[in-house]
N, C-alpha and C positions, 0 to 999 in steps of 0.2 A: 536653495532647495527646489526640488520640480515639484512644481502640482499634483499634488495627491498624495505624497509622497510621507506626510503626516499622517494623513488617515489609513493608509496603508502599512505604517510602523505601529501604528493604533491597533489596528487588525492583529495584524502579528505579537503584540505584544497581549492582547486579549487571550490567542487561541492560547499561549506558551501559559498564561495563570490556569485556561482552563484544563491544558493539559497537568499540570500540578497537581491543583485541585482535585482532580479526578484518580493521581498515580497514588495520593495521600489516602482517599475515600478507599480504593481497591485495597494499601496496602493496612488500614483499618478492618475492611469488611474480611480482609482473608479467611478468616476460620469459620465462613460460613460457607459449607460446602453447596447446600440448597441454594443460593445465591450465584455459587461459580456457574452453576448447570444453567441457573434462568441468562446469565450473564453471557455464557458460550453461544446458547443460541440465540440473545438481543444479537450481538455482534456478527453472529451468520447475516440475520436477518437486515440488518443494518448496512451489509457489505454488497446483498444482494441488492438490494435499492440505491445503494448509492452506482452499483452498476449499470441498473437499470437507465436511469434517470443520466448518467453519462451519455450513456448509450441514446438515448431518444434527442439530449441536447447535440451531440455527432449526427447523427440521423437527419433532424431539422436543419442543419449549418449545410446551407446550396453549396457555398467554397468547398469545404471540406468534400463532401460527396463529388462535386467537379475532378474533384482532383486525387481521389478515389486510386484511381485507377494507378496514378504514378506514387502518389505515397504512401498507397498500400500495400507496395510489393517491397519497398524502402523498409517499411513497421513490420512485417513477416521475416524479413531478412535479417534486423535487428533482434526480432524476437529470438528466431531460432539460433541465434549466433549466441544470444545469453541463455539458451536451455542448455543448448551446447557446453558452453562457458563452464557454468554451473556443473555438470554431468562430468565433466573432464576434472575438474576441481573436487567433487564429491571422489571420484575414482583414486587420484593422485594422493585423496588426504587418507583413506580405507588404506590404500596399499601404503605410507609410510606406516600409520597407525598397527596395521598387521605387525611391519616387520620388528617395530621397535617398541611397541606395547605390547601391553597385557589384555584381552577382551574378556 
């Protein structure tokens, strides 16, 4: 086994209860609509900081920022190819959808 490689099945095998845990509580708490509203925006808010804090641990990494310049046009290129992607696939599924459904 490698080094670490337990504590790191550990990790994983923690987050997968806590995801459970949590799919169990929401689908208990469902019928509380007051709940869903405080819950939509915990999770904005939670997405915005977990951004953040990405973003400032990229910021601080000297490597990364070095190197900036070449695999930042590599991760724009990537990106735009799966907006693309995406856009092309939303298009394709509307037009079968049209011809051979009902809307």
């Amino acid at each position: 086994m490698i080094p670490g490689q337990a504590k790191m099945h550990k990790l994983m095998f923690n987050i997968l209860i806590a995801l459970i845990i949590s799919v169990a509580a929401g689908y208990c708490l469902r019928r509380f609509d007051k709940l869903r509203g405080v819950l939509a925006i915990s999770t904005t808010i939670t997405v915005l900081v977990l951004l953040f804090v990405f973003g400032t641990s990229l910021g601080s990494n000297d490597t990364i920022i070095s190197n900036l310049h070449r695999d930042g046009v590599k991760a724009v290129v990537i990106a735009l190819a799966g907006v693309g992607g995406s856009i092309a696939a939303t298009l394709i599924y509307r037009r079968i959808q049209g011809k051979g459904g009902a809307r």
